[in-house]
BALOBA-1460 file (C-alpha; in Angstrom, 3 decimals):
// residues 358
<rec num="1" residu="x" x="0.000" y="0.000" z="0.000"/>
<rec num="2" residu="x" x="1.383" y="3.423" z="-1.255"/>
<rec num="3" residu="x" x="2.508" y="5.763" z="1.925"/>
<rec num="4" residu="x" x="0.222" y="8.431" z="2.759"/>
<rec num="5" residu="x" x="1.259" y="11.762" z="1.205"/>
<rec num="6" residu="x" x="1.915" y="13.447" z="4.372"/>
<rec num="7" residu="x" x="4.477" y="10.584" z="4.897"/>
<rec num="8" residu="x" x="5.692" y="11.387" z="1.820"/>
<rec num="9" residu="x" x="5.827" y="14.972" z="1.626"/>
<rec num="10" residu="x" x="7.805" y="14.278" z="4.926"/>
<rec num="11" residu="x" x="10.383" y="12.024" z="3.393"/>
<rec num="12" residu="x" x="10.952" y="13.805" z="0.762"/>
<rec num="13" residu="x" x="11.532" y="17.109" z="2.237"/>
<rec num="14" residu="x" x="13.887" y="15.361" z="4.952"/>
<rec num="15" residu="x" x="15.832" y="14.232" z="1.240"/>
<rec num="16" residu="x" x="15.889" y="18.002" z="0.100"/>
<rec num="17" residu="x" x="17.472" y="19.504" z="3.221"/>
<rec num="18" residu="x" x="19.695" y="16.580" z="3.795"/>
<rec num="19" residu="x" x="20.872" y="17.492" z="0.083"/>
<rec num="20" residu="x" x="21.108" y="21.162" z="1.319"/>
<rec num="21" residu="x" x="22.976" y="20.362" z="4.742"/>
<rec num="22" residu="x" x="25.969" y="18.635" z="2.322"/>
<rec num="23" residu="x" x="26.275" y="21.639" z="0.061"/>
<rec num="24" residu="x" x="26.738" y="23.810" z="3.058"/>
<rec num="25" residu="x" x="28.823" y="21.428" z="4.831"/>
<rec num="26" residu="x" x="30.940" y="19.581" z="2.203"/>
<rec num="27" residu="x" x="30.603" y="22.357" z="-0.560"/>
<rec num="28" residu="x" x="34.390" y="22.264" z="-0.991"/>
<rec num="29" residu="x" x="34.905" y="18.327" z="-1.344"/>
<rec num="30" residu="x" x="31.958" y="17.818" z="-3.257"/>
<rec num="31" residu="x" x="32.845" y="20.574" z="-5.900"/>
<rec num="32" residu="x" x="34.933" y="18.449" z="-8.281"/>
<rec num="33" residu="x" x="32.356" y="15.731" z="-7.963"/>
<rec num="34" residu="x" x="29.247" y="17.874" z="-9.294"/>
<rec num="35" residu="x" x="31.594" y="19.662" z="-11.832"/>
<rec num="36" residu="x" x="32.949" y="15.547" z="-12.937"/>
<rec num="37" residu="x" x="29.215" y="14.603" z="-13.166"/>
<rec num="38" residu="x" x="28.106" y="18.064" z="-15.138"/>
<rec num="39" residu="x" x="30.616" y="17.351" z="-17.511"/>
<rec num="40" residu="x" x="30.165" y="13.445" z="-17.963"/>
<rec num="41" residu="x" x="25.893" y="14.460" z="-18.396"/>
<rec num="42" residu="x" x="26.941" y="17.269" z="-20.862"/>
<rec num="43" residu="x" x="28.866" y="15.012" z="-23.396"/>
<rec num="44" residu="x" x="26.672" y="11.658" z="-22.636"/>
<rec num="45" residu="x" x="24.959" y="11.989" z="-25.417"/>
<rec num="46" residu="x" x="28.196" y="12.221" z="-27.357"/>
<rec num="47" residu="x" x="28.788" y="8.963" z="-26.282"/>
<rec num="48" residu="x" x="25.678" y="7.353" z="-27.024"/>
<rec num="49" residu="x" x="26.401" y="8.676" z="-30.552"/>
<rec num="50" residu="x" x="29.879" y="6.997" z="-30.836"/>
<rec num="51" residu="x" x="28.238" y="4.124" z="-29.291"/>
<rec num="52" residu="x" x="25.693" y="4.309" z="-32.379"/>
<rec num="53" residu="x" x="28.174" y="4.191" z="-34.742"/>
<rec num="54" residu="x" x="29.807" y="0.800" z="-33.319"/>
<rec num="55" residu="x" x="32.794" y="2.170" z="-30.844"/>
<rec num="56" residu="x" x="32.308" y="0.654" z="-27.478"/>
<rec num="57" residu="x" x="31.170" y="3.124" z="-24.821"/>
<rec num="58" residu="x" x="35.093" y="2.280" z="-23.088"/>
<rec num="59" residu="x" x="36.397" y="3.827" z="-26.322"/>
<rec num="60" residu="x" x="34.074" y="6.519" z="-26.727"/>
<rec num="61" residu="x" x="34.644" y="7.342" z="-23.129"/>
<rec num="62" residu="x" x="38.724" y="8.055" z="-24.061"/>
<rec num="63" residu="x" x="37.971" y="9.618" z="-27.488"/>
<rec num="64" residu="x" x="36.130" y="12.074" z="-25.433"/>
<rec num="65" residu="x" x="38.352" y="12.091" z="-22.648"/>
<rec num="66" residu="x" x="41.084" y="13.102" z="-24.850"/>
<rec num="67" residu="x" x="39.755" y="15.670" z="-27.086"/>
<rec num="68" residu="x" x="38.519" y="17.075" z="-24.076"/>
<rec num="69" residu="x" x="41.896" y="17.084" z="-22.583"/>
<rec num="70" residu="x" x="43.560" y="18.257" z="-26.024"/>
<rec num="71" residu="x" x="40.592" y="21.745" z="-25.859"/>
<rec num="72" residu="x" x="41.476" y="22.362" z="-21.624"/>
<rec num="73" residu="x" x="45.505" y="22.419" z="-22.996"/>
<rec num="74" residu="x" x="44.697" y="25.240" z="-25.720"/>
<rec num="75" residu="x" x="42.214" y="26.981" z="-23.170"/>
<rec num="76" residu="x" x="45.322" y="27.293" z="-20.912"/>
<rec num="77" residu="x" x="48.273" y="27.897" z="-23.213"/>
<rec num="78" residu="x" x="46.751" y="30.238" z="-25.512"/>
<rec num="79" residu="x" x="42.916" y="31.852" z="-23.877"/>
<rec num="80" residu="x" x="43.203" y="32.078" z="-20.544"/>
<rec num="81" residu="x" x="46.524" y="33.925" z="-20.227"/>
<rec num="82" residu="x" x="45.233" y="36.256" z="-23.080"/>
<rec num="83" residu="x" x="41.445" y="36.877" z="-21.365"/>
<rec num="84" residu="x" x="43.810" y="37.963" z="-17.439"/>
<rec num="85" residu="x" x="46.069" y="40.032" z="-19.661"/>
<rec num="86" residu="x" x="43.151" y="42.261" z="-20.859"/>
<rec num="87" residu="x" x="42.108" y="41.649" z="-17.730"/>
<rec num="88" residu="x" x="44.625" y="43.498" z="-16.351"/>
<rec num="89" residu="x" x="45.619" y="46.013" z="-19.069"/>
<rec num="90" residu="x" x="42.126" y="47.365" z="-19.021"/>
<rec num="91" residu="x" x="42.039" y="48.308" z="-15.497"/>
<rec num="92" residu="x" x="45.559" y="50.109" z="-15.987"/>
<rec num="93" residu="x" x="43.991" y="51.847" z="-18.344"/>
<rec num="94" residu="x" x="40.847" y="52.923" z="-16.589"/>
<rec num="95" residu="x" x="41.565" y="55.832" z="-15.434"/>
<rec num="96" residu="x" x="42.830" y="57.165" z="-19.037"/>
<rec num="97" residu="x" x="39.380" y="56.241" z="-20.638"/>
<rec num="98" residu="x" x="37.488" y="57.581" z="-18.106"/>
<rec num="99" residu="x" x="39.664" y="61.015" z="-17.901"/>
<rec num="100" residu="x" x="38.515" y="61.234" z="-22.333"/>
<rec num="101" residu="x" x="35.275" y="60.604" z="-21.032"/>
<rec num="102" residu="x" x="35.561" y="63.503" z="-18.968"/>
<rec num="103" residu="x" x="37.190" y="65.859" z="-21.521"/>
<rec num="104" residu="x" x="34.469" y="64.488" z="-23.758"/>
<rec num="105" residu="x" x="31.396" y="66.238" z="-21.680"/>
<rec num="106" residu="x" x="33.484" y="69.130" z="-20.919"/>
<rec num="107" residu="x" x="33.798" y="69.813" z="-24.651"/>
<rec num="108" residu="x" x="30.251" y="68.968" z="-25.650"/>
<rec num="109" residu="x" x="28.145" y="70.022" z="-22.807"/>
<rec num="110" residu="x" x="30.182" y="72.901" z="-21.052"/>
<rec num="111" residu="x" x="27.047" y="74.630" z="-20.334"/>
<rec num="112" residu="x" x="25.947" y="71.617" z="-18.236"/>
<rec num="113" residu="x" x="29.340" y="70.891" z="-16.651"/>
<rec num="114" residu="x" x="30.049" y="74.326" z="-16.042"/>
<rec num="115" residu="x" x="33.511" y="75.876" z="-15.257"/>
<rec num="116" residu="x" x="36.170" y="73.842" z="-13.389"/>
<rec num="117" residu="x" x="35.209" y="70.615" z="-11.355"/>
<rec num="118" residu="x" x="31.163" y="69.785" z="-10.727"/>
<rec num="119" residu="x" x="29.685" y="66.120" z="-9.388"/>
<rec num="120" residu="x" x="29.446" y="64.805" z="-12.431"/>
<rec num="121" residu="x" x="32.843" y="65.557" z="-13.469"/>
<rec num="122" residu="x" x="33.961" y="64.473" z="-10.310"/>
<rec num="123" residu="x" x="32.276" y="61.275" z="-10.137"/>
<rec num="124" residu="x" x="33.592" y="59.829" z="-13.689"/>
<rec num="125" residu="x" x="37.249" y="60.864" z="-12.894"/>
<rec num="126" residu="x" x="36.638" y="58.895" z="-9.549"/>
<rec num="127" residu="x" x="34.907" y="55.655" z="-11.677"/>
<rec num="128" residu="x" x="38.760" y="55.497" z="-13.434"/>
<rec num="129" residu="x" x="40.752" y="55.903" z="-10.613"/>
<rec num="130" residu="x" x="38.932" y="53.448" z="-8.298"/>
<rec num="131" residu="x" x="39.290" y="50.995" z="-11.002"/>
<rec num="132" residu="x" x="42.773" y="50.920" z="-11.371"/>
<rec num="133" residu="x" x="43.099" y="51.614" z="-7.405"/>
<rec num="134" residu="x" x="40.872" y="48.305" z="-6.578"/>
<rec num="135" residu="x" x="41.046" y="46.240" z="-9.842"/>
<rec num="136" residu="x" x="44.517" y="44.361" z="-8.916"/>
<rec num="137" residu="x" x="42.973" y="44.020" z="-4.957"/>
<rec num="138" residu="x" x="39.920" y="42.533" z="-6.609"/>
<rec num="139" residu="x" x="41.539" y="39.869" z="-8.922"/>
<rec num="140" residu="x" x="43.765" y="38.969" z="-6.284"/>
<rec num="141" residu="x" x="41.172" y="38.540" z="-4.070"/>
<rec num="142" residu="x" x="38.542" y="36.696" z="-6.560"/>
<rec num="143" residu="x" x="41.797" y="34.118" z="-7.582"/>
<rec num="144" residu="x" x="42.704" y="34.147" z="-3.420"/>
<rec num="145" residu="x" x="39.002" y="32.959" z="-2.764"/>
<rec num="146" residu="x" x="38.852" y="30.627" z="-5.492"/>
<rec num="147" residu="x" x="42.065" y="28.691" z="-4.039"/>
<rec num="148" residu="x" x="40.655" y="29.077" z="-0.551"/>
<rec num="149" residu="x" x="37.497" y="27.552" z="-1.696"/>
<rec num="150" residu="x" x="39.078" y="24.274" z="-3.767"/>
<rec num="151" residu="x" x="42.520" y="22.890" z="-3.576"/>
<rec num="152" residu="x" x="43.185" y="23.674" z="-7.334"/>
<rec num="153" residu="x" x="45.710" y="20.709" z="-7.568"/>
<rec num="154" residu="x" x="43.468" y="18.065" z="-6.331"/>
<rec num="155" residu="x" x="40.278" y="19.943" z="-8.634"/>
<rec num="156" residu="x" x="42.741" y="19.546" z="-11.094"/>
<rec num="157" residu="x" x="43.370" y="15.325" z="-10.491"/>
<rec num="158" residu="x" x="39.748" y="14.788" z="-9.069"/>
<rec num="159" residu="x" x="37.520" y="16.177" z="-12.371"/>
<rec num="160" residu="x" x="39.259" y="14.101" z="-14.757"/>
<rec num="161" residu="x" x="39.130" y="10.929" z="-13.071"/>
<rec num="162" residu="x" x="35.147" y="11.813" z="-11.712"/>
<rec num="163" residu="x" x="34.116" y="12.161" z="-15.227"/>
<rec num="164" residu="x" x="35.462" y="9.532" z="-17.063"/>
<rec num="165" residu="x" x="34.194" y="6.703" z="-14.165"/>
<rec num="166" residu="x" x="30.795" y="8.671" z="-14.404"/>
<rec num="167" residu="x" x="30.764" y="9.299" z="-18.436"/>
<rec num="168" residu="x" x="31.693" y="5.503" z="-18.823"/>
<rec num="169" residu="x" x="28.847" y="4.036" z="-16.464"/>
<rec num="170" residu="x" x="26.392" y="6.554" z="-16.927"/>
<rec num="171" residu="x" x="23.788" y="4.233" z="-18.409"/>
<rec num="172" residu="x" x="24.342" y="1.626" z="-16.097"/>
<rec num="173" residu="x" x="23.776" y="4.955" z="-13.072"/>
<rec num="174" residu="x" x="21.022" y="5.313" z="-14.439"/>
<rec num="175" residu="x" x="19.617" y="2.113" z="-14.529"/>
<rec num="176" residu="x" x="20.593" y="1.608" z="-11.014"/>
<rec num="177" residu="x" x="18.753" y="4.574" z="-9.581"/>
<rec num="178" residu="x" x="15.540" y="2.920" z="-11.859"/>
<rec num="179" residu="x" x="15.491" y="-0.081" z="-9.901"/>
<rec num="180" residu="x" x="15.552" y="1.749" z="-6.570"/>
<rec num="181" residu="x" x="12.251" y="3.837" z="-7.106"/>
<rec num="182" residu="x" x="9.596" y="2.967" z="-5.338"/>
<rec num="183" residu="x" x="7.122" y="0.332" z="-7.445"/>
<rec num="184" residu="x" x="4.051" y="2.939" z="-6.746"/>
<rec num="185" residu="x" x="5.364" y="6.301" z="-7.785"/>
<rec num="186" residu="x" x="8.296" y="4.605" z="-10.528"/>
<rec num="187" residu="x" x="5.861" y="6.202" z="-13.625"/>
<rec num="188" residu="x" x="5.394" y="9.497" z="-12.171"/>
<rec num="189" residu="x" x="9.281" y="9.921" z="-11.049"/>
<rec num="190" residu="x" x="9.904" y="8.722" z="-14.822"/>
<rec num="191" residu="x" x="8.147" y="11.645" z="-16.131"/>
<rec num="192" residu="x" x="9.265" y="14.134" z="-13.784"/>
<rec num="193" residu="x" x="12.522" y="12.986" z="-14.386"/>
<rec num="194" residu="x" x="11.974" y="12.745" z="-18.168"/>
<rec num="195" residu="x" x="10.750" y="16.768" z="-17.983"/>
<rec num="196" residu="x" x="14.190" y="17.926" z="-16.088"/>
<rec num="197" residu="x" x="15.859" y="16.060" z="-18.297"/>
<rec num="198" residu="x" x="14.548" y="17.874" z="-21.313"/>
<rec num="199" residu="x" x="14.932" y="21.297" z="-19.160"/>
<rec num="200" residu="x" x="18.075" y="20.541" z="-18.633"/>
<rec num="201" residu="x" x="19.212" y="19.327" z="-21.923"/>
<rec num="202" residu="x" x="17.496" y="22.735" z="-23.593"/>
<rec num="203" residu="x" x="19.353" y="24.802" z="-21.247"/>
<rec num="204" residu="x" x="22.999" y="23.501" z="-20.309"/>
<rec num="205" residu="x" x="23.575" y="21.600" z="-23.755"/>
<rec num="206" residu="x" x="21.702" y="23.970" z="-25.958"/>
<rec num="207" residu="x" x="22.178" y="27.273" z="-24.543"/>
<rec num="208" residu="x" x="25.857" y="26.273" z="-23.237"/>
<rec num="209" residu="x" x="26.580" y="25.869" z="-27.059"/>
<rec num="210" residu="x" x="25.028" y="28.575" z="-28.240"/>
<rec num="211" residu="x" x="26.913" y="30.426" z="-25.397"/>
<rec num="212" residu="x" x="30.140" y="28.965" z="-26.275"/>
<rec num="213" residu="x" x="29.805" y="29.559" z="-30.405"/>
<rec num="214" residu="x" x="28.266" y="33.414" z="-29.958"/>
<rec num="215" residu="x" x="30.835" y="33.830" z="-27.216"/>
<rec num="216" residu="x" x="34.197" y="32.625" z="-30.322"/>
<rec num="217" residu="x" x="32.081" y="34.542" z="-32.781"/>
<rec num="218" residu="x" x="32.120" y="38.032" z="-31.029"/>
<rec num="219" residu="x" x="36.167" y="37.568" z="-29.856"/>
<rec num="220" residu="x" x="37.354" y="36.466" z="-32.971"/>
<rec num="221" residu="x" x="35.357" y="39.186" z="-35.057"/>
<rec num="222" residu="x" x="36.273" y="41.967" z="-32.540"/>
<rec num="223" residu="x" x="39.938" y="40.527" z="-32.543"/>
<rec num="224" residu="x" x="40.250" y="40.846" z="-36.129"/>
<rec num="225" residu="x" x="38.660" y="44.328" z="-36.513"/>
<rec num="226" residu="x" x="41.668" y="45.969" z="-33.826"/>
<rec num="227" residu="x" x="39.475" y="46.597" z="-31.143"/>
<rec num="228" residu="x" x="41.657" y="46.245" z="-27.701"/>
<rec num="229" residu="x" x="40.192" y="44.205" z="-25.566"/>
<rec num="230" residu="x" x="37.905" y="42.363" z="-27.931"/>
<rec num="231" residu="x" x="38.679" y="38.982" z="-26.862"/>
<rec num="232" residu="x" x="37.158" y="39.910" z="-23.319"/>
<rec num="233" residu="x" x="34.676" y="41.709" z="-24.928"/>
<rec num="234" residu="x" x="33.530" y="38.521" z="-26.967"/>
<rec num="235" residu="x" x="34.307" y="36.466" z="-23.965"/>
<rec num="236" residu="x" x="31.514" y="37.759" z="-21.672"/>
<rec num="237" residu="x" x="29.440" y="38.907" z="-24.034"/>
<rec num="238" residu="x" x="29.235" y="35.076" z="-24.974"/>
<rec num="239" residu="x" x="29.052" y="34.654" z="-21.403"/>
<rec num="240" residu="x" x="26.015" y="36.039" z="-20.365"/>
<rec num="241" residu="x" x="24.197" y="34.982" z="-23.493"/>
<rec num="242" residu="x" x="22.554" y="32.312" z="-21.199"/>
<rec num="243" residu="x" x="20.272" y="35.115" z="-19.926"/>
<rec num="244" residu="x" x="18.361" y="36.440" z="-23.243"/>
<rec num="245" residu="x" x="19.483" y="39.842" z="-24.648"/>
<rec num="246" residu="x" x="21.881" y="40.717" z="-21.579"/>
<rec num="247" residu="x" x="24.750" y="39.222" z="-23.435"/>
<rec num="248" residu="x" x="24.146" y="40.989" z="-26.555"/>
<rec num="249" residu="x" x="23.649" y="44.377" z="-24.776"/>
<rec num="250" residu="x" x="26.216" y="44.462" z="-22.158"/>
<rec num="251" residu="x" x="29.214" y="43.078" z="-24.870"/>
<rec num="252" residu="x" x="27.977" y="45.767" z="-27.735"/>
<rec num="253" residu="x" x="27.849" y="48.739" z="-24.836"/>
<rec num="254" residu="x" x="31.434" y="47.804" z="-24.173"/>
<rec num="255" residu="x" x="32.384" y="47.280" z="-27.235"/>
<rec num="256" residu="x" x="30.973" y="49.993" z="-28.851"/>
<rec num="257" residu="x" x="32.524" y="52.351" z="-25.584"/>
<rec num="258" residu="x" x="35.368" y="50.849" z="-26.110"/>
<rec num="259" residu="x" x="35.244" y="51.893" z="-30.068"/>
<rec num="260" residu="x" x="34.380" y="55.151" z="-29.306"/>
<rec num="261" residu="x" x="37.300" y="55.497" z="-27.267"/>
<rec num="262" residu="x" x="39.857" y="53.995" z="-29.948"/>
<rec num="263" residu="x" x="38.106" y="54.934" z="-33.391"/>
<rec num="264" residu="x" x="36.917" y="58.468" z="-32.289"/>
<rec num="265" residu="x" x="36.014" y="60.309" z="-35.271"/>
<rec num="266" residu="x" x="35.529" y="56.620" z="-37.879"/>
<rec num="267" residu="x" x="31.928" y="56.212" z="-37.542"/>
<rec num="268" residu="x" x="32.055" y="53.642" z="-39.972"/>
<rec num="269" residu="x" x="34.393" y="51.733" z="-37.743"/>
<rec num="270" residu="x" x="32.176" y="52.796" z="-34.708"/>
<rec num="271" residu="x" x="29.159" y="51.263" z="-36.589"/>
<rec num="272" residu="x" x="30.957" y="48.285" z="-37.788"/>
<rec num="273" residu="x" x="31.281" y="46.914" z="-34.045"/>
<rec num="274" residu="x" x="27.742" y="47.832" z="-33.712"/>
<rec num="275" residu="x" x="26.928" y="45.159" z="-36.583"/>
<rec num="276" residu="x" x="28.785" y="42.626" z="-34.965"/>
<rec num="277" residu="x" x="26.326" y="42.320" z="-32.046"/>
<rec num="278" residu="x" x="23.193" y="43.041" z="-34.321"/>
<rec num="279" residu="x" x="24.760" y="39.780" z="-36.359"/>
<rec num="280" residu="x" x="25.363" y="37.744" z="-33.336"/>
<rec num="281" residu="x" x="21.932" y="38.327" z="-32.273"/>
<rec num="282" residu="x" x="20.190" y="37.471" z="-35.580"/>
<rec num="283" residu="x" x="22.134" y="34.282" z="-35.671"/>
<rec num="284" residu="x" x="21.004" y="33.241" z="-32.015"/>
<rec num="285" residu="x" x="17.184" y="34.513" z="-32.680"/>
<rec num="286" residu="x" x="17.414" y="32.866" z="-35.818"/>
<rec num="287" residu="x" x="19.534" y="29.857" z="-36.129"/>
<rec num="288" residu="x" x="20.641" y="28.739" z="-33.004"/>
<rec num="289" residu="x" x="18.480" y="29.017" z="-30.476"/>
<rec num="290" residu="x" x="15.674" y="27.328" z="-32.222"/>
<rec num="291" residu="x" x="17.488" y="24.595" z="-33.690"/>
<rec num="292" residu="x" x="19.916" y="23.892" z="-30.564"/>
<rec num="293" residu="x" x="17.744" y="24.981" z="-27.418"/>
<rec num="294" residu="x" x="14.047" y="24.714" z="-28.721"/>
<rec num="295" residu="x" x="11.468" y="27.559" z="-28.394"/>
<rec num="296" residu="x" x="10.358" y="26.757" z="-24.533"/>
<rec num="297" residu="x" x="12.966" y="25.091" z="-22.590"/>
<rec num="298" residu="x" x="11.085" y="25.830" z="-18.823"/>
<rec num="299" residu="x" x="13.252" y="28.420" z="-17.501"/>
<rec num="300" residu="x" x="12.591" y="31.693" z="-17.007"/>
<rec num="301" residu="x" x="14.806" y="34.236" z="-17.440"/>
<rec num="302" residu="x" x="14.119" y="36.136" z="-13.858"/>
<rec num="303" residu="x" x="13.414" y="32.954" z="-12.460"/>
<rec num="304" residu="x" x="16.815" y="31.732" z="-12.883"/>
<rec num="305" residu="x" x="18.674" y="34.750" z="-12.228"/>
<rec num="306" residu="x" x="17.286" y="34.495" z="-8.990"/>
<rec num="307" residu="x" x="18.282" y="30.753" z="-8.400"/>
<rec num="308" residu="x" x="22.113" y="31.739" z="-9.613"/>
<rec num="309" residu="x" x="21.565" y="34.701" z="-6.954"/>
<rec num="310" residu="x" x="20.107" y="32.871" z="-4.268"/>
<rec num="311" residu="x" x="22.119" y="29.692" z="-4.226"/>
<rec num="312" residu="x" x="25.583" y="31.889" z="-5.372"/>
<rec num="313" residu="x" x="24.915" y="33.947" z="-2.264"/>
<rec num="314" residu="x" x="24.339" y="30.400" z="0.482"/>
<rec num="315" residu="x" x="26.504" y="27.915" z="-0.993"/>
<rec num="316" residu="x" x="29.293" y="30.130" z="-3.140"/>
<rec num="317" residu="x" x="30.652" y="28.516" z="-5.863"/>
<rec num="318" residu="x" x="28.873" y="25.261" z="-5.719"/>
<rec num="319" residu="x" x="25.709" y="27.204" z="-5.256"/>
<rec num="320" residu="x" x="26.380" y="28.316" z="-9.248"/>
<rec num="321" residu="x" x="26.819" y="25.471" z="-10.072"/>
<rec num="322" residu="x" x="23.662" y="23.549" z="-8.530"/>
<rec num="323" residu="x" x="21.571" y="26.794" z="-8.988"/>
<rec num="324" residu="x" x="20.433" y="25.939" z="-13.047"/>
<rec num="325" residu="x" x="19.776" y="22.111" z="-12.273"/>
<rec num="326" residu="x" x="17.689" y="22.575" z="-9.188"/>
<rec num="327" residu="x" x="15.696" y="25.741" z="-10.915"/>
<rec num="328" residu="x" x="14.920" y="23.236" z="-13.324"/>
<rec num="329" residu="x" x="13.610" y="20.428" z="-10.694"/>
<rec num="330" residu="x" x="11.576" y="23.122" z="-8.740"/>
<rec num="331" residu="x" x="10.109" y="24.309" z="-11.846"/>
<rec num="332" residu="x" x="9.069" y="20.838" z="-13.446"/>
<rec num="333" residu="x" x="7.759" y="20.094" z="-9.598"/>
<rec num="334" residu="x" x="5.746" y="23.327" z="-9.523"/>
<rec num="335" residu="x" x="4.278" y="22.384" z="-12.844"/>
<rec num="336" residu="x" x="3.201" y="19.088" z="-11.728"/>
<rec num="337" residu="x" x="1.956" y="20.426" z="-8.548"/>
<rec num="338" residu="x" x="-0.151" y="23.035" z="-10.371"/>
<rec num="339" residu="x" x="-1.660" y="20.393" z="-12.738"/>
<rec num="340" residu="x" x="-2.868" y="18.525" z="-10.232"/>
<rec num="341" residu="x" x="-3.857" y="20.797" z="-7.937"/>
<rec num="342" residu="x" x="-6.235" y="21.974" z="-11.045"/>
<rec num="343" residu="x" x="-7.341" y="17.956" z="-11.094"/>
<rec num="344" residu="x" x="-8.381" y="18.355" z="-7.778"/>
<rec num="345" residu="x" x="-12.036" y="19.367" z="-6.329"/>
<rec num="346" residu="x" x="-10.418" y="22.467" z="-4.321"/>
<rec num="347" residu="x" x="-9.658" y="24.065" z="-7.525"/>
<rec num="348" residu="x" x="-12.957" y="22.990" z="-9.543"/>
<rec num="349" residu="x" x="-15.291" y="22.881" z="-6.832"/>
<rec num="350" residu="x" x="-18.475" y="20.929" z="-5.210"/>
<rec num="351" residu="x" x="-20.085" y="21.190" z="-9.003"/>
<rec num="352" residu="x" x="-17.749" y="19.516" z="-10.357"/>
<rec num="353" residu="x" x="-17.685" y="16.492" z="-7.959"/>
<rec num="354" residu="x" x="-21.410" y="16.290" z="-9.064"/>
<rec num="355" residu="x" x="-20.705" y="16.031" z="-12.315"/>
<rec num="356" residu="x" x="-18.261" y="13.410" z="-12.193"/>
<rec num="357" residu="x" x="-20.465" y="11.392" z="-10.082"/>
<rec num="358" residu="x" x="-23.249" y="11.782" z="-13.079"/>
């Protein structure tokens, strides 16, 4: 006989904070675990395709394992020391692009500014120097906290080895956990499952690539046009494409300041960087989105900035990291709960019983 569903209800919120007791407690040790098993769910269906085309999943396991080894090399050698040299160049140089910002308004608007210093003057000479003042303490401090919050050496061992166990025996995982649900709710944990699944899939695989190719698009373009900085321009412009729109309109605001501030005077030039971002976001409204995410993938936009927020803020890093996956789990549970709450007589009411009774 199925368990009462206050029993259940009971069980399965002891579950949830048990889960929430070991992020808050083993958030450290349990990082290169969840980032192992995002990884190894990310590029399973890889696998399953290599499997399809007659390479055991051992084999597809290493070719995947390797290339992904072979992409983590280049990111180091060659992107990552370029994206903290910009980095780091662009907050010397704060104070000298917010000093022509200054001489800017004090040629155009004089009658606004007025003669000699005013608030606004004063306040975007300050933006410069506070930058280059607090930008070193503030990488320092964001790489500081990131050791303090990992060992990076045994990050470094643990991932690798996490995701090729979990990427190998994924299916088998999976088939485990099956045969553990209870007989009487199996179906309906199936589809809720099934739905998070899909959630998930839209969002991490789709709108991780899409994030990933906009993200090359707008360096390599801005690269190749001269404009300093463009590779970490492109980089977070492609890195906030997850959240519709913001990408595209914080990267062209700082790309096109950024112009304006190097090509002063070449509007064409000026306009040219403008076009990258109106390109980038007809190819994403157009081409990839739909074809690689899917018009509805359950995720609100305010929703999950909000669950990146709110977990980011309790659990740090790890909180990030969990924050998309369980935003997709309370939202498929929500759904559920509102369908049947609409089933039920509390929502359609004594007539209704009556009528299902006729």
């Amino acid at each position: 006989m199925a368990l009462p569903v206050r029993q259940q209800l009971i069980y399965w919120g002891i579950a949830a904070a048990v889960f929430l007791l070991i992020l808050w407690q083993l958030g450290d040790v349990v990082l290169p675990f969840i980032v192992g098993g995002a990884l190894a769910y990310f590029l399973d269906p890889v696998a399953d395709r290599l499997e399809r085309l007659g390479l055991s999943r051992l084999w597809a396991t290493i070719i995947i394992c390797l290339i992904a080894i072979l992409t983590l090399v280049v990111a180091l050698v060659v992107v990552i020391p370029l994206l903290v040299s910009q980095t780091v160049e662009l907050v010397r140089q704060a104070p000298t692009i917010f000093d022509s910002v200054q001489t800017w308004l004090n040629e155009r608007f004089p009658e606004a500014i007025g003669e000699g210093s005013s608030p606004l003057t004063d306040s975007v000479a300050s933006i410069g120097q506070t930058i280059q003042a607090r930008g070193d303490e503030l990488l320092s401090l964001a790489l500081n906290s990131a050791q303090g919050v990992v060992n990076v050496l045994v990050f470094v061992i643990v991932v690798p080895v996490v995701f090729f166990y979990m990427l190998k025996d994924w299916d088998r995982m999976v088939a485990a956990i099956d045969r553990l649900l209870p007989r009487d709710h199996a179906p309906v944990i199936r589809d809720l499952a099934r739905q998070i699944d899909e959630t998930l899939a839209s969002f991490v695989r789709g709108q991780g690539t899409v994030c990933l190719i906009l993200g090359i698009f707008y360096a390599v373009a801005l690269m190749l046009m001269g404009l300093n900085f463009g590779v970490l321009v492109g980089f977070v412009a492609g890195l906030l494409t997850f959240i519709p729109y913001l990408g595209a309109l914080i990267g062209g605001a700082l790309a096109v300041g950024l112009a304006l501030f190097q090509f002063w005077g070449d509007w064409l030039w000026i306009l040219a960087f403008y076009a990258v971002f109106q390109v980038g976001q007809f190819v994403e409204g157009n081409i990839l989105t739909p074809n690689l995410v899917g018009q509805s993938i359950g995720l609100h936009p305010v929703w999950l900035i909000f669950a990146l927020s709110a977990f980011g803020a309790v659990f740090g890093l790890v909180g990030f990291l969990v924050a998309v996956p369980v935003a997709a789990m309370i939202g498929v549970l929500i759904r559920y709960a509102i369908a049947r709450y609409r089933e039920g007589l509390l929502y359609r009411g004594v007539a209704a019983r009556a009528t299902d009774e006729e």
